[in-house]
C-alpha positions as a Markdown table, in Angstrom:
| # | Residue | x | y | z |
|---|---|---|---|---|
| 1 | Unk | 2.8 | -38.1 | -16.9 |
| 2 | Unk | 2.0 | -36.1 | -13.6 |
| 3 | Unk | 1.6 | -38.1 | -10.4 |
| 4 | Unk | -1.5 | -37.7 | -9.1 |
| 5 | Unk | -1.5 | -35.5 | -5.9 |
| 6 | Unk | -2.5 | -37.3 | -2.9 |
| 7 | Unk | -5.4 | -36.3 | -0.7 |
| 8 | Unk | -5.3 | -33.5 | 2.0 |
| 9 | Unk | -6.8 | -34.7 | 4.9 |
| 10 | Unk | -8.6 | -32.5 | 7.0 |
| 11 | Unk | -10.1 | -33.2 | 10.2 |
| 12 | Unk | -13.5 | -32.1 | 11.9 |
| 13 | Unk | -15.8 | -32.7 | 14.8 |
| 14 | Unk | -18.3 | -35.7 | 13.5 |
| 15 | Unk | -19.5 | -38.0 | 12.9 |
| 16 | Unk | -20.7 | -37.1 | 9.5 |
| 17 | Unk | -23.7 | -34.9 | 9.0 |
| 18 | Unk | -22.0 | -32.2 | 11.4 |
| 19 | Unk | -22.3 | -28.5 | 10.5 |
| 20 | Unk | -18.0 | -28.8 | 10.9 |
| 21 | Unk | -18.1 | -31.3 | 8.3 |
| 22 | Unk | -20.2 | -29.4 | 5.9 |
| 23 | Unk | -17.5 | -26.2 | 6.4 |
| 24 | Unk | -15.1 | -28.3 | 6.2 |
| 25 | Unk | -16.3 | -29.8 | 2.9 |
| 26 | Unk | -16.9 | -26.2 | 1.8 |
| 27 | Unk | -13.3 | -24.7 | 2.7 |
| 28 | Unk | -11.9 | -27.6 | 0.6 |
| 29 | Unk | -14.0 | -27.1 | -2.5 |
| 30 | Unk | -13.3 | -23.4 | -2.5 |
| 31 | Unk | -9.9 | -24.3 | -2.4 |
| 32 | Unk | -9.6 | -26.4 | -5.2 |
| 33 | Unk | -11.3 | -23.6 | -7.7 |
| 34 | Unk | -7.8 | -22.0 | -6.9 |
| 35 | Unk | -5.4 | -24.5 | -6.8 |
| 36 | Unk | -5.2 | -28.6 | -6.8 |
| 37 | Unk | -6.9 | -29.3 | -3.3 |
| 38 | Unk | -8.1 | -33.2 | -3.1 |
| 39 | Unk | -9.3 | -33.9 | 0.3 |
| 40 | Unk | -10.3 | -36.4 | 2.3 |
| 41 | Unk | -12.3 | -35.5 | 5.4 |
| 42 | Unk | -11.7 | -37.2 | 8.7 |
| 43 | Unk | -14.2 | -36.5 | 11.7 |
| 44 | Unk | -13.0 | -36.8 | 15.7 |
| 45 | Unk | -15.0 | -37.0 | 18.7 |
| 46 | Unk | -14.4 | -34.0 | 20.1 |
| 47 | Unk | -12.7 | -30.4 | 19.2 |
| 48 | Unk | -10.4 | -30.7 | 21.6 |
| 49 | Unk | -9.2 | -34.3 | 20.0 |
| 50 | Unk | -9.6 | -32.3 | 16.4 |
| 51 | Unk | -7.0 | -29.6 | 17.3 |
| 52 | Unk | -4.7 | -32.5 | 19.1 |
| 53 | Unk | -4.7 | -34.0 | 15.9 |
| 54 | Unk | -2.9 | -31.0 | 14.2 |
| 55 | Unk | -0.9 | -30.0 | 16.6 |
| 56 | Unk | 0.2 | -33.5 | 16.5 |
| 57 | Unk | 0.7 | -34.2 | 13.0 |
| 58 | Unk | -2.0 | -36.7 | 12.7 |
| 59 | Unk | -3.4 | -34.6 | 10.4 |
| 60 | Unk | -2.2 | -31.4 | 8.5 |
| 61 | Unk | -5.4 | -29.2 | 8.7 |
| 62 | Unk | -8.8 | -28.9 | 10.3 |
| 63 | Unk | -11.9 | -27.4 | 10.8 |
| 64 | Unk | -13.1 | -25.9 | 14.1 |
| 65 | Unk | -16.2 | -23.8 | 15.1 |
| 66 | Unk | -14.9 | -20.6 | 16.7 |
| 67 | Unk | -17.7 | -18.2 | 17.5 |
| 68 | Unk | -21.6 | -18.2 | 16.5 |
| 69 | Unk | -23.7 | -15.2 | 16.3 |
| 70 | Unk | -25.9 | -16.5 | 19.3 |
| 71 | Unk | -24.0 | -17.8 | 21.6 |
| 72 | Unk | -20.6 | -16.5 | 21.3 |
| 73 | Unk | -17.6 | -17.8 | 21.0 |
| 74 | Unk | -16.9 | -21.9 | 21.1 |
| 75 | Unk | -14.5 | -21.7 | 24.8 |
| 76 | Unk | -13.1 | -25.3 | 24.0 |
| 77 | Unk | -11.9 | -24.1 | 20.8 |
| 78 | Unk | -10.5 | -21.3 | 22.6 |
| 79 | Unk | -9.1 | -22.6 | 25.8 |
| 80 | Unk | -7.7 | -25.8 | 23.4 |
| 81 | Unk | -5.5 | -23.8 | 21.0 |
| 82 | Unk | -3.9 | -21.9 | 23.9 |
| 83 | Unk | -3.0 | -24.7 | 25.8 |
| 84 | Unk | -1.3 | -26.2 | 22.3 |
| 85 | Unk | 1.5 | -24.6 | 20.3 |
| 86 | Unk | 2.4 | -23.8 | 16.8 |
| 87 | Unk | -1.5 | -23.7 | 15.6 |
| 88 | Unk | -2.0 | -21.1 | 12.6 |
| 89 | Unk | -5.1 | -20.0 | 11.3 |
| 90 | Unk | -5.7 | -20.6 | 7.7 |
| 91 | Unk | -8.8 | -19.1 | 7.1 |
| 92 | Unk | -11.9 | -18.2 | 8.6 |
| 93 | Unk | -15.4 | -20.0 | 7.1 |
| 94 | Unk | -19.1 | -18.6 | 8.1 |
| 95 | Unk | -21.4 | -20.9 | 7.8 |
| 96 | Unk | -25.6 | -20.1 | 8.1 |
| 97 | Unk | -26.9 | -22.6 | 10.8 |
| 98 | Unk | -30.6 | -23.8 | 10.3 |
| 99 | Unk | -31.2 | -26.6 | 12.9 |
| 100 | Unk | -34.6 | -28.5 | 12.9 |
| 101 | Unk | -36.1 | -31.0 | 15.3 |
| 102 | Unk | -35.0 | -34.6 | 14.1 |
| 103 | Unk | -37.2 | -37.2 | 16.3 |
| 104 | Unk | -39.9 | -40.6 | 15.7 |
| 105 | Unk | -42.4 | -38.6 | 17.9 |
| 106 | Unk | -46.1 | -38.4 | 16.4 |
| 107 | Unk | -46.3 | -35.1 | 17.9 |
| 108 | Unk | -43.9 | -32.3 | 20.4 |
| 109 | Unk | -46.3 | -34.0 | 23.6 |
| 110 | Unk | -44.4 | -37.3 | 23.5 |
| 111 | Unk | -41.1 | -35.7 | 23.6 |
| 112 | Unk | -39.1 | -36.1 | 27.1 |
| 113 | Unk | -35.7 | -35.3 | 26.0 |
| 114 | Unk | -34.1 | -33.3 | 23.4 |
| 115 | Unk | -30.4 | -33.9 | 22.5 |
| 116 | Unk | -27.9 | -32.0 | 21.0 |
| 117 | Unk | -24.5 | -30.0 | 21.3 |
| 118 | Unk | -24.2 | -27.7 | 23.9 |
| 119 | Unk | -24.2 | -24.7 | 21.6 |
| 120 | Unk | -27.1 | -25.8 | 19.6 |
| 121 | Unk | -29.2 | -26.2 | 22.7 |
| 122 | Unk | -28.0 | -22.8 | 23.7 |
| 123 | Unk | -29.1 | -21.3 | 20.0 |
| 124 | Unk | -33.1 | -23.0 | 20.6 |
| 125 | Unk | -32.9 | -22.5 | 23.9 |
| 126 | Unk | -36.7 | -20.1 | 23.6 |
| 127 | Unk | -37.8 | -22.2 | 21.1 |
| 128 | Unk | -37.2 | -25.7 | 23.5 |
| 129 | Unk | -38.8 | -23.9 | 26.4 |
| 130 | Unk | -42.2 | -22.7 | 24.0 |
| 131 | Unk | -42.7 | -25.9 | 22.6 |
| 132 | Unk | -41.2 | -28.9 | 24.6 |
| 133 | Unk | -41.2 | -27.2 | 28.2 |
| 134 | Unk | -41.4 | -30.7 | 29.6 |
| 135 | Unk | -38.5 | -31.7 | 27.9 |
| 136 | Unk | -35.1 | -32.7 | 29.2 |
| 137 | Unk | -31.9 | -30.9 | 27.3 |
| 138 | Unk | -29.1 | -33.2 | 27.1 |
| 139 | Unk | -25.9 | -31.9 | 25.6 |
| 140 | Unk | -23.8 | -34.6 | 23.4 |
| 141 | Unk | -20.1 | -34.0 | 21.6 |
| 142 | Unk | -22.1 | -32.7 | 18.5 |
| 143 | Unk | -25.2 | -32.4 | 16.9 |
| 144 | Unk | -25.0 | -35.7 | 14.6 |
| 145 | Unk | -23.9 | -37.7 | 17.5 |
| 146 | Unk | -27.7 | -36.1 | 19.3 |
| 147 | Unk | -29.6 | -38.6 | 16.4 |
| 148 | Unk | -28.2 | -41.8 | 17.8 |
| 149 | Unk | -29.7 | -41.3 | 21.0 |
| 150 | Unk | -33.2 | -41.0 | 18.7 |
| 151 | Unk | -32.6 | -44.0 | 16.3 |
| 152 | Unk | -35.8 | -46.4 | 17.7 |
| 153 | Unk | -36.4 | -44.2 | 20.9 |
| 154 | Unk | -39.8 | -42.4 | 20.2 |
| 155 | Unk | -39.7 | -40.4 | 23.5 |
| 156 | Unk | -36.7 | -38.4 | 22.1 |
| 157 | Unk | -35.4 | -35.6 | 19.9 |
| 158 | Unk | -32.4 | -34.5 | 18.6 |
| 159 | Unk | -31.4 | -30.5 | 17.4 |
| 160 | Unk | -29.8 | -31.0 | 14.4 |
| 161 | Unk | -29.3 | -30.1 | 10.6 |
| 162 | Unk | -31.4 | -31.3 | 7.7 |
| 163 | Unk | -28.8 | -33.0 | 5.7 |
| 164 | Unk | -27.9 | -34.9 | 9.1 |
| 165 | Unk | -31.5 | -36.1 | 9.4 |
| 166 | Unk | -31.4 | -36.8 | 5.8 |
| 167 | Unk | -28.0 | -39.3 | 6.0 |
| 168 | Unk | -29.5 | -40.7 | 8.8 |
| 169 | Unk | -33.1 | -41.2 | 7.8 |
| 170 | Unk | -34.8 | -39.8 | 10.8 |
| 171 | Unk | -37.8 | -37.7 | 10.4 |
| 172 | Unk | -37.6 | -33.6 | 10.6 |
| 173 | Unk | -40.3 | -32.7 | 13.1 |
| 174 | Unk | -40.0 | -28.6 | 12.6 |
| 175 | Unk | -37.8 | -26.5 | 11.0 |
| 176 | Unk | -36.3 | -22.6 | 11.6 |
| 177 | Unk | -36.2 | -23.3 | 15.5 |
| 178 | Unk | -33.0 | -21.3 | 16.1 |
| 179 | Unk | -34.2 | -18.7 | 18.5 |
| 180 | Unk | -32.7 | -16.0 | 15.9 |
| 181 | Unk | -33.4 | -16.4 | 12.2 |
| 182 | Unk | -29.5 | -15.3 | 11.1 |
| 183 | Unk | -27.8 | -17.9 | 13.1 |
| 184 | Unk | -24.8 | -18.3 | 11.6 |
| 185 | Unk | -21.0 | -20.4 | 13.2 |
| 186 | Unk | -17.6 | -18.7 | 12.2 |
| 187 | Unk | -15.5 | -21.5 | 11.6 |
| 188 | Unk | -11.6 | -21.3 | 11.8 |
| 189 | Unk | -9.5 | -23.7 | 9.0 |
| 190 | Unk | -6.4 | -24.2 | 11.2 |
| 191 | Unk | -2.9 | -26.0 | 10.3 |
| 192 | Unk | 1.3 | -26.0 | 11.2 |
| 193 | Unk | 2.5 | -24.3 | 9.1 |
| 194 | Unk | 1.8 | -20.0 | 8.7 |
| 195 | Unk | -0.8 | -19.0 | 6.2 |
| 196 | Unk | 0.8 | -18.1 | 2.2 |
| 197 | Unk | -1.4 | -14.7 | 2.5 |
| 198 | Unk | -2.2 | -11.9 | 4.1 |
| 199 | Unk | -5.4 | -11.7 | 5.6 |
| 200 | Unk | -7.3 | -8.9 | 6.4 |
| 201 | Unk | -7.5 | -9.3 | 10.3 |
| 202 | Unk | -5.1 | -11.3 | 13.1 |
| 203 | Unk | -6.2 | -13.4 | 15.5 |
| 204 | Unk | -4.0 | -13.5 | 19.0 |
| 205 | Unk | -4.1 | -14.1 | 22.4 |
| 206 | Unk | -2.1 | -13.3 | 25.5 |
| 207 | Unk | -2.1 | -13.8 | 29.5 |
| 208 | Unk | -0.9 | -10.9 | 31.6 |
| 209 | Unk | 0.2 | -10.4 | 35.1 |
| 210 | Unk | -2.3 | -9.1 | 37.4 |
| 211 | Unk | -1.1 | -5.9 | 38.1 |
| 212 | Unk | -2.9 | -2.7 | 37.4 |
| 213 | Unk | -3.0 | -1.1 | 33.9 |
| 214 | Unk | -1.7 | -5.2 | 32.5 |
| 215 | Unk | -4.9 | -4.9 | 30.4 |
| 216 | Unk | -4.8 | -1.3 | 29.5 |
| 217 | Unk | -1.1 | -1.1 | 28.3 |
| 218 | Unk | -1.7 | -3.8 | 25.6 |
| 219 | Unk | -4.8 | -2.4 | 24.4 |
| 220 | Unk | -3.0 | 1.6 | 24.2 |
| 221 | Unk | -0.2 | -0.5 | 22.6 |
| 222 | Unk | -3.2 | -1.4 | 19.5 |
| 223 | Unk | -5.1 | 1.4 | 19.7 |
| 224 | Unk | -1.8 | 4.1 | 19.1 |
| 225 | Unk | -1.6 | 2.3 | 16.0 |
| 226 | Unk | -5.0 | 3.0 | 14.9 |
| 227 | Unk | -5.6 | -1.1 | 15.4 |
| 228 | Unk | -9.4 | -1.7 | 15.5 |
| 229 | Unk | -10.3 | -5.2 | 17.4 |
| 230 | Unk | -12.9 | -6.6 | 16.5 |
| 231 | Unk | -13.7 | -9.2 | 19.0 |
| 232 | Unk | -12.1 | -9.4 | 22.6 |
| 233 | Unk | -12.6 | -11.8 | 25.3 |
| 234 | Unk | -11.2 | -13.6 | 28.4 |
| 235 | Unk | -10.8 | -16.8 | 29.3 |
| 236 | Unk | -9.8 | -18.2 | 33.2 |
| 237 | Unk | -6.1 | -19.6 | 32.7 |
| 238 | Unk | -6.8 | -22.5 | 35.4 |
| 239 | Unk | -4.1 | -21.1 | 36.8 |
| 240 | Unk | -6.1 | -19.7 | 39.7 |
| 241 | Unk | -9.7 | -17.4 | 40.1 |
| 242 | Unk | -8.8 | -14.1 | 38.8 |
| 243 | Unk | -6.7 | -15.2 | 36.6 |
| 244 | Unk | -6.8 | -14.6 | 32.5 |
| 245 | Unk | -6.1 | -15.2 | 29.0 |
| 246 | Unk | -7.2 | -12.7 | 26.4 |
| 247 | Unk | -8.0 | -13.3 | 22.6 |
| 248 | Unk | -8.8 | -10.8 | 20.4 |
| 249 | Unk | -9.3 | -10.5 | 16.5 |
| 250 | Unk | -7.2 | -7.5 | 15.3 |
| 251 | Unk | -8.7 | -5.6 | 12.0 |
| 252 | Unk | -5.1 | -5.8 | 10.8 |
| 253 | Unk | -3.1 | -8.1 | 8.5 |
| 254 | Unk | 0.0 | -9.4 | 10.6 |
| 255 | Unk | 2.3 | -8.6 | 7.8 |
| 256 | Unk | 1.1 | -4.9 | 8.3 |
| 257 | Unk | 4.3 | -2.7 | 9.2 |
| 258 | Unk | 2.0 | -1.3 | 12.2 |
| 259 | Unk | 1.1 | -4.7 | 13.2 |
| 260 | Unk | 4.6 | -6.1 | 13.3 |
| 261 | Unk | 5.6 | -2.9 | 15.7 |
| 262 | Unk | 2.4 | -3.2 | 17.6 |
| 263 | Unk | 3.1 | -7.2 | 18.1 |
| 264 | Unk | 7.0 | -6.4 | 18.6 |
| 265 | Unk | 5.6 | -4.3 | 21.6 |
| 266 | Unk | 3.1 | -6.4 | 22.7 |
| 267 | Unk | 6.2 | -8.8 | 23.7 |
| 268 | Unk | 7.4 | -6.7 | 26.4 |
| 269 | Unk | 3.9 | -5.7 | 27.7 |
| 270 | Unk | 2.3 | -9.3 | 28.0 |
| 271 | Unk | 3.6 | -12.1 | 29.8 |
| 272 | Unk | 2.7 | -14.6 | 27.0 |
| 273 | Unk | 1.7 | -13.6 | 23.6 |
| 274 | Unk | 0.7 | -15.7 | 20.9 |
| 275 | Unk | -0.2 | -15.1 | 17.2 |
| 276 | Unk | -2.5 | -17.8 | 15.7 |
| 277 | Unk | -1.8 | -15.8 | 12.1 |
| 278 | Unk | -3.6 | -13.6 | 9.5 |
| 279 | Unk | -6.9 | -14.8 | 7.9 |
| 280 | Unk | -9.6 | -13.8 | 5.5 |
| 281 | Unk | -13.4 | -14.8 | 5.5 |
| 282 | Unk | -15.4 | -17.7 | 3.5 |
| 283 | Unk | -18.7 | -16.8 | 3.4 |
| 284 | Unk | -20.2 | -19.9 | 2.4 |
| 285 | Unk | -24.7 | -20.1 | 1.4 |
């Protein structure tokens, strides 16, 4: 008789009722309609402590928000995987964001403070200044962590999801209040060990010395390869104003014979390069 396989554990920024616990929950049942994927999910207080745990070998996958269609890309979730090594991307998982207004108000009037994640706050930011301009924002590690601060506290609110609200039995006081109606998070499923496919684009990142044309020789290196990026951004290295790290999303599969010379290139062109792997997109409803 077969053994039973043991659970994958994957971790995510909680507590539970998090939109990076219900990717997280959605990667891993799309993974087991193509191969045996038990998993056990295990939330952390912060993204930054979620990718230490990986790179770590606490646990051997997790779940990360990356970029959202608002507000751009998540910079801890950046700035954390460059300063850790050997991080691959597994896959990438959108997920459609629909927060609501979770609070024991009778009405939006007796609301003083609204709490949430940074990012969510950014993504209601119109909505928060329409209809509780009186209100204080105040950002917390994530959105479920926002409806403690409203458990027995009438004067406050929390931006949130429904199923959060739900798990937590707190009222909904409106819903659709994302300032854009196709708010949606690209999440990144990150492990160790190098992904078993190849995906259809690359994620990287590198820093460069200041010097003129350190930018522009990277990006010829790509573009003479017929390499279409499809996101690019900087972020300060700390190692001094001025001074950069680049990511970028490459419409390319690393295993691509024009990637691999384009990479091989990139070597003597950057003063650090590193390649976080070839992924595909989850689209998840």
């Amino acid at each position: 008789m077969t053994a039973p396989t043991s659970p994958i554990v994957i971790g995510y920024l909680g507590p539970v009722g998090t939109y990076a616990e219900a990717a997280a929950t959605g990667y891993a049942q799309w993974r087991s309609t193509r191969e045996p994927f038990p998993a056990e999910l295990c939330p952390y207080p912060s993204i930054a402590q979620t990718l230490e745990a990986v790179a770590s070998g606490e646990v051997p996958l997790v779940v990360v928000p990356v970029e959202n269609s608002i507000q751009g890309s998540v910079t801890t979730t950046l700035d954390t995987l460059w300063q850790l090594d050997g991080l691959q991307v597994q896959q990438a998982i959108v997920l459609p964001i629909a927060h609501v207004l979770i609070s024991q108000a009778a009405d939006f009037a007796a609301i003083t403070t609204v709490y949430s994640h940074p990012q969510a706050l950014a993504q209601c930011q119109h909505w928060i200044e329409t209809h509780l301009p009186n209100a204080q924002a105040t950002p917390t590690n994530s959105t479920t962590e926002a409806l403690i601060n409203v458990q027995g506290q009438p004067q406050a609110a929390a931006i949130s999801s429904e199923r959060a609200a739900m798990l937590y039995d707190l009222p909904v006081l409106a819903r659709q209040i994302s300032d854009c109606p196709e708010n949606c998070t690209r999440f990144w499923a990150i492990a160790r060990q190098p992904t078993h496919q190849d995906g259809s684009h690359t994620a990287i990142a590198f820093s460069t010395i200041n010097n003129p044309g350190s930018l522009l020789k990277p990006l010829a290196t790509l573009a003479s390869r017929d390499i279409n990026l499809c996101r690019i951004e900087s972020r300060p290295s700390k190692r001094g104003l001025g001074d950069y790290v680049f990511f970028l999303d490459l419409e390319a599969g690393q295993q691509e014979s024009r990637t691999q010379a384009a990479l091989q290139e990139l070597r003597d062109r950057v003063e650090i390069l590193k390649v976080f792997g070839s992924y595909d997109a989850l689209a998840l409803t």
